[in-house]
C-alpha positions as CSV (number, residue, x, y, z in Angstrom):
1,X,0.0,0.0,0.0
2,X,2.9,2.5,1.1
3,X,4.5,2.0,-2.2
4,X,1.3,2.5,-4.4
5,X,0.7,5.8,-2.3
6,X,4.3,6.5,-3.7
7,X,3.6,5.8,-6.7
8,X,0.7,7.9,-7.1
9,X,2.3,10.8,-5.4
10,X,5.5,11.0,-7.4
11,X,2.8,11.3,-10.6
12,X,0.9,14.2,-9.2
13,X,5.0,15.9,-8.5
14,X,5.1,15.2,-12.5
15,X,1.7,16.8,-13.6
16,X,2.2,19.8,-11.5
17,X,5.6,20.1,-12.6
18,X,4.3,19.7,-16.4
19,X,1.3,22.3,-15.4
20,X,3.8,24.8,-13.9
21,X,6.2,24.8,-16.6
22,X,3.3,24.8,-19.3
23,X,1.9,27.8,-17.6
24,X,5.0,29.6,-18.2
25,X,4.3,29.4,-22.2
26,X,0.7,30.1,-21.9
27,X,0.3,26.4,-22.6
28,X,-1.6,24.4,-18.6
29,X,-2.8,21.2,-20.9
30,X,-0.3,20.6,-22.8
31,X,2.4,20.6,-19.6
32,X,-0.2,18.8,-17.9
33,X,-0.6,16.1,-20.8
34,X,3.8,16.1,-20.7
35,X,3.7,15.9,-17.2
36,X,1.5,12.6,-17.7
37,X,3.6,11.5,-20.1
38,X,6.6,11.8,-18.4
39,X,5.5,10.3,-15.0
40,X,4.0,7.2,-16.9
41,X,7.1,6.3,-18.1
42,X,9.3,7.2,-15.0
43,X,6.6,4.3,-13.5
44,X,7.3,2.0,-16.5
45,X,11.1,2.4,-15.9
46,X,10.4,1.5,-12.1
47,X,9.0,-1.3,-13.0
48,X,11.0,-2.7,-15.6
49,X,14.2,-1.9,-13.2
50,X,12.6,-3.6,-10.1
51,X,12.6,-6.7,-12.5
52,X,16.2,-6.6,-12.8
53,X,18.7,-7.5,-10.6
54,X,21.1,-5.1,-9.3
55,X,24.5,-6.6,-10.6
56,X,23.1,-5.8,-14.1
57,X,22.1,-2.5,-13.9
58,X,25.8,-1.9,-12.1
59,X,27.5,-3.9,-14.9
60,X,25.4,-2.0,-17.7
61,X,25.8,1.1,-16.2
62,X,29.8,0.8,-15.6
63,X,30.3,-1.1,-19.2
64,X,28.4,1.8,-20.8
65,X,30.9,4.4,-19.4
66,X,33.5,2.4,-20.1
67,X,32.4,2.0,-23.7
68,X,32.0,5.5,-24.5
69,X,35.1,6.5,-22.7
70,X,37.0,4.5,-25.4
71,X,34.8,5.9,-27.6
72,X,35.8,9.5,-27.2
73,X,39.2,8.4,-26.3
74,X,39.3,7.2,-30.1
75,X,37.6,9.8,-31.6
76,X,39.7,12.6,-30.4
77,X,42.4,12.2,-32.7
78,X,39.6,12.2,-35.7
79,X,39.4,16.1,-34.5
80,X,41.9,17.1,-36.4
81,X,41.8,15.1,-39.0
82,X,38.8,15.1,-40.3
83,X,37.2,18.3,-38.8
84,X,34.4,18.3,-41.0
85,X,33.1,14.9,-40.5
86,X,34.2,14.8,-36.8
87,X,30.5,15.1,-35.1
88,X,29.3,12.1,-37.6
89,X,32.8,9.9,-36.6
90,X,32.4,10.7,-32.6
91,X,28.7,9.6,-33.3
92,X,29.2,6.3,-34.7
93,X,32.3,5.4,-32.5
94,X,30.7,6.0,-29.0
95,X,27.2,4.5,-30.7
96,X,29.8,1.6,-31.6
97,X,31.4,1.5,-28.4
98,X,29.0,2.5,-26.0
99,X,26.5,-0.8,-27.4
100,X,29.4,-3.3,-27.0
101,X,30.5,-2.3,-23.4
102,X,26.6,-1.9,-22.3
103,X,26.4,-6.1,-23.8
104,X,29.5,-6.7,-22.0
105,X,28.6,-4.9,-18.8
106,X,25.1,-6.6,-19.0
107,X,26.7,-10.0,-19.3
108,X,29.3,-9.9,-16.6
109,X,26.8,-8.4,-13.9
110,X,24.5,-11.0,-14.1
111,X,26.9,-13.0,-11.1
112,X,27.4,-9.7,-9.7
113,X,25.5,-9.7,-6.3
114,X,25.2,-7.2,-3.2
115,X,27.7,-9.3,-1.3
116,X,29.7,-10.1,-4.1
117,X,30.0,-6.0,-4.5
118,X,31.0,-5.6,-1.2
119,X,33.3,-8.1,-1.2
120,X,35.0,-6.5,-4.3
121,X,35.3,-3.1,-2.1
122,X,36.9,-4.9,0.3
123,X,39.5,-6.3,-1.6
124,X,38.4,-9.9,-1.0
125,X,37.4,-10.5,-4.9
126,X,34.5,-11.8,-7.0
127,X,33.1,-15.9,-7.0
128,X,31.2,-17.6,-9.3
129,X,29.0,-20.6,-8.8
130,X,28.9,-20.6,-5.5
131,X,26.7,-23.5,-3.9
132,X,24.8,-23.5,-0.7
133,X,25.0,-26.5,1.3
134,X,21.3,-28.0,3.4
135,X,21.0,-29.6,6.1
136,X,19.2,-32.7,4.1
137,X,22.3,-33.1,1.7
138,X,25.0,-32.6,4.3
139,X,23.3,-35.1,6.6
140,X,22.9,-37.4,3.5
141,X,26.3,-37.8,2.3
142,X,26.5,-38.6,-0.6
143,X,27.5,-35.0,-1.4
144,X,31.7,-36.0,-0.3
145,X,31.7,-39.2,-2.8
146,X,30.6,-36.9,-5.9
147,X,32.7,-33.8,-5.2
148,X,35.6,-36.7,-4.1
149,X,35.1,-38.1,-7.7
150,X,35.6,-34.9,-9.2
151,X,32.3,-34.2,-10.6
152,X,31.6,-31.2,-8.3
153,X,34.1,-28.9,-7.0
154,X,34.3,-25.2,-5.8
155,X,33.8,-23.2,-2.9
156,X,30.1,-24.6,-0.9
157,X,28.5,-21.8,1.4
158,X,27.8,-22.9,4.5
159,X,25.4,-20.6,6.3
160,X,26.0,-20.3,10.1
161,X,22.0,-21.2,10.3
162,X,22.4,-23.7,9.0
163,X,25.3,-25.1,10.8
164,X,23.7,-24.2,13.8
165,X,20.9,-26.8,12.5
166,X,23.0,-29.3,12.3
167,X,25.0,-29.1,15.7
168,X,20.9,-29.4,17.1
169,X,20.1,-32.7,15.5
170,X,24.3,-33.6,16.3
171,X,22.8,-33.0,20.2
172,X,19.5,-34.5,20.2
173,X,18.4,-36.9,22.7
174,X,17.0,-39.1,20.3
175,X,20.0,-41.8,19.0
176,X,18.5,-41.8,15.6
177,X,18.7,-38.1,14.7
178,X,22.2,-37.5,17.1
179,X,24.1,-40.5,14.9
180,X,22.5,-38.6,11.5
181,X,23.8,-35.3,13.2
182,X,27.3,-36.5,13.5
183,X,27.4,-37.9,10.6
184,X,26.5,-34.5,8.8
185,X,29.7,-32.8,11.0
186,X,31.7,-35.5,9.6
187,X,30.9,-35.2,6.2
188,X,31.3,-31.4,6.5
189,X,35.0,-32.2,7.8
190,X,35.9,-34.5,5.0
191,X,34.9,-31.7,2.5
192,X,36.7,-29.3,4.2
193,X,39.9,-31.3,3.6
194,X,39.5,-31.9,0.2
195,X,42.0,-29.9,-2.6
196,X,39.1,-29.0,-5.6
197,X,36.4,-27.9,-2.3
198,X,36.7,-25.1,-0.3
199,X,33.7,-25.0,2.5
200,X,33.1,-21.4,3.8
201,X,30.9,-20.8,6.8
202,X,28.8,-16.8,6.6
203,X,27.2,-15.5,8.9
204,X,24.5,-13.7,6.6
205,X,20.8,-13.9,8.1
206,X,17.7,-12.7,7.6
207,X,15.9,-12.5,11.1
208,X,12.3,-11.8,10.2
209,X,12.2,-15.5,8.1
210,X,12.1,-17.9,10.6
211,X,12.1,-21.3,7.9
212,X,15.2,-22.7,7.8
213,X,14.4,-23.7,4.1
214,X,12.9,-20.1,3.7
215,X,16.5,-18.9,4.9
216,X,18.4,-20.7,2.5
217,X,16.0,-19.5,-0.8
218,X,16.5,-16.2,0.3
219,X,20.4,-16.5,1.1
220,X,20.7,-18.2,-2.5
221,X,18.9,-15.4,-4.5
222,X,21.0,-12.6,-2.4
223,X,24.3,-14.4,-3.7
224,X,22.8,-15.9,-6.9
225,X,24.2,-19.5,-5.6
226,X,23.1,-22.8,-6.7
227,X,20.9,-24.7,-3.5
228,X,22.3,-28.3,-2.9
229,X,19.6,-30.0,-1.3
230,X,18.0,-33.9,-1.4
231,X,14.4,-31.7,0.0
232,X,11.7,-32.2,-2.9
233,X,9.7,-29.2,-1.6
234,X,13.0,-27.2,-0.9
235,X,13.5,-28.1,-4.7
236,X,9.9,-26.7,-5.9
237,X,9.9,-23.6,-3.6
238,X,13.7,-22.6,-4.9
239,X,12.5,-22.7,-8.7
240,X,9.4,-20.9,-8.4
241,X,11.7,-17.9,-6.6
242,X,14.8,-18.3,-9.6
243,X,17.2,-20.4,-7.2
244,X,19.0,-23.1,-9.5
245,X,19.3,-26.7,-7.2
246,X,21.4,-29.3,-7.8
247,X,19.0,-32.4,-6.8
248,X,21.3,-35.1,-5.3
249,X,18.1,-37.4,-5.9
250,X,17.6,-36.4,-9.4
251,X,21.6,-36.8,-9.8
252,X,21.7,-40.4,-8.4
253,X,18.6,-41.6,-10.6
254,X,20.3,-39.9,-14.0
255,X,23.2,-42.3,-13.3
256,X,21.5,-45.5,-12.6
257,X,21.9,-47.9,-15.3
258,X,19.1,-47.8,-18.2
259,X,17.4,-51.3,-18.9
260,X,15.0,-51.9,-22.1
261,X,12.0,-54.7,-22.1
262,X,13.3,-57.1,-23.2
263,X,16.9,-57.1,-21.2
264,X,17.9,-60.3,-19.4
265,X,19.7,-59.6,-15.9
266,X,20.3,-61.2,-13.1
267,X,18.8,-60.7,-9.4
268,X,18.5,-62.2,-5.9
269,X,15.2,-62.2,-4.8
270,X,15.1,-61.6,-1.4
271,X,11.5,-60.9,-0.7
272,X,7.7,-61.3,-1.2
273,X,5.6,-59.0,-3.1
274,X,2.9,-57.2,-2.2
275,X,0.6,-58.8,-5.1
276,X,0.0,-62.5,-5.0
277,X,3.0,-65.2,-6.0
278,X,5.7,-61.7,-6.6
279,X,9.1,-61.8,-5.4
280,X,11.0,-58.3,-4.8
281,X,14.7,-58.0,-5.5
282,X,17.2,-55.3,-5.6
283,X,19.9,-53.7,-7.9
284,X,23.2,-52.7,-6.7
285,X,21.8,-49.3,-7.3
286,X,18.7,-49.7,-5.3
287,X,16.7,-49.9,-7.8
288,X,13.5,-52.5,-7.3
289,X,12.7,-55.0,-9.6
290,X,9.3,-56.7,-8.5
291,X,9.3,-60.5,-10.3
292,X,6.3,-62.0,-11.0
293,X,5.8,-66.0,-10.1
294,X,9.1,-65.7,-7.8
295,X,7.7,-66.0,-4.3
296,X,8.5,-69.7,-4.3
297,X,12.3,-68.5,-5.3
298,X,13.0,-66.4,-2.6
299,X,16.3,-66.9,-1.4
300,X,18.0,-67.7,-4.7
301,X,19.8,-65.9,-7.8
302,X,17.5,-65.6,-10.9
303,X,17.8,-64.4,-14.4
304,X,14.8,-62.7,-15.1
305,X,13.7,-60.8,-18.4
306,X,12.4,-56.7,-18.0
307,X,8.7,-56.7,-18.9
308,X,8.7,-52.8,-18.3
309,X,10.2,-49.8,-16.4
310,X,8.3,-47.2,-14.3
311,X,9.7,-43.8,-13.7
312,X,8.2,-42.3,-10.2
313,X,9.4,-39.4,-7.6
314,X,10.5,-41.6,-5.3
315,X,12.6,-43.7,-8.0
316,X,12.9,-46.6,-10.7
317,X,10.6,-49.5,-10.3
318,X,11.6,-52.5,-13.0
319,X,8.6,-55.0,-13.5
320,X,9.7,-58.4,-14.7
321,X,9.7,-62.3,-15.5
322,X,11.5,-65.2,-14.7
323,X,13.4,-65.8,-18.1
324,X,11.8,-69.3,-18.2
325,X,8.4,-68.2,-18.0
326,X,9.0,-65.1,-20.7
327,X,10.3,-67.2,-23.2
328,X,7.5,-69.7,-22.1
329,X,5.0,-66.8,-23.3
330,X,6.6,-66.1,-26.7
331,X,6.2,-69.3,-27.8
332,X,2.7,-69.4,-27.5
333,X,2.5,-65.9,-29.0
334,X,4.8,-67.5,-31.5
335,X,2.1,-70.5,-32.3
């Protein structure tokens, strides 16, 4: 409400302003209709600006003036060279100039955040694609053996909120969520040792959110970092606010191995199914692969043929046949 009452006020500034000065030439409507003019685009500009971040209107703004200092730089000389043409040369060297450092400028400052501006002033330099570190991931662990295999590496924000998070589950009464705890400090340690990581603990906060989750969105969008999370809901809320997340879930499922119907492979079926006569056995990857007519070979290795795959949230399910019985069936489908 405060900022449509702004709004509003800074027009009526701009239509008395356009009725002042048009009174001066005899001329109240059409100042006023200027004044309109003028304040409906100042509004338009607000809005389009509010829209974009603050590193690119800094890096626009900066590779502009840099632009058009080279342009003038270069055009000088033309002075006395080509007097006559001169205004036309300057013209199309700063237009020249001027477009290619406001591209560049625009470009660069996309990575450029508040912090990452403050950091420059103090000397400390500029990062790109920085990742934030949850709780979910950290306790998970997974996190160590990918960046220790090289596909990750970096420097992972650790905000001290989230730390603090994980030294309360670390002291919880409950065994269950103390083991997890300490085994999120641990992890955190071994990444902290490792050459291609470097694990950096801020203290930025934001007192008036009290979410943890909520913390971390709003931490991620202030240094336009990456969220590393295994939280499905952490995932959906950081997309629909602009927050790129690296989905260890969606990262271990990409890299399980691909079976066809059709496919032959071999299993231990270790369980009963929930439907009648099924057996339930595993891959190495965790993947379940529910065998129909099995229950009787529970206990024992199987080759079994892929009847088909299904894709969920939660995972890869793989429905199949004993090899016998498939081969059984195509017969008859055969005859």
């Amino acid at each position: 409400m405060l900022f449509i009452i702004l709004r509003i006020a800074v027009f009526v500034i701009f239509l008395l302003a356009g009725y002042l000065l048009g009174s001066r030439y005899d001329s109240q409507i059409m100042g006023i209709a200027w004044g309109a003019i003028t304040g409906a685009l100042a509004l338009f500009v607000e809005s389009v600006i509010k829209k974009i971040s603050l590193g690119v209107v800094i890096g626009g703004i900066f590779g502009l003036s840099t632009g058009l200092l080279f342009g003038n730089l270069l055009a000088f000389p033309l002075k006395a060279i080509i007097p006559q043409d001169f205004v036309i040369a300057a013209f199309i060297l700063n237009a020249l100039f001027g477009y290619t450092g406001l591209l560049v400028g625009i470009k660069r400052g996309k990575g450029l955040t508040v912090s990452g501006i403050l950091r420059l002033f103090k000397g400390q330099g500029f990062e790109e694609n920085l990742k934030l570190l949850d709780t979910s991931v950290i306790i998970d662990g997974r996190i160590a053996d990918v960046c220790e295999a090289g596909f990750i590496e970096g420097t992972f924000i650790l905000p001290q909120f989230i730390l603090q998070e994980l030294q309360y589950i670390a002291d919880s009464p409950d065994s269950l969520k103390r083991a997890r705890g300490r085994r999120g400090l641990d992890v955190l340690h071994k990444l902290q040792k490792m050459s291609d990581v470097t694990v950096r603990i801020v203290d930025e906060d934001f007192p008036k959110i009290k979410e943890v989750d909520a913390k971390l969105v709003a931490l991620g969008r202030l240094l336009d970092a990456k969220v590393i999370t295994n939280d499905f809901n952490l995932n959906k809320v950081a997309e629909l606010q602009g927050v790129s997340v690296l989905n260890i879930h969606e990262l271990a499922n990409a890299l399980k191995p691909v079976v066809l119907p059709g496919e032959t492979i071999k299993v231990f079926v270790i369980k009963e199914g929930k439907e009648h006569n099924q057996g339930v056995a595993y891959l190495d990857d965790g993947t379940m692969v529910v065998v129909e007519n099995a229950r009787k070979l529970i206990g024992k290795n199987v080759d079994v043929t892929v009847t088909s795959v299904l894709q969920t949230t939660a995972g890869r399910m793989i429905f199949s046949k004993t090899k016998e019985d498939y081969e059984r069936e195509d017969l008859r489908a055969v005859k």
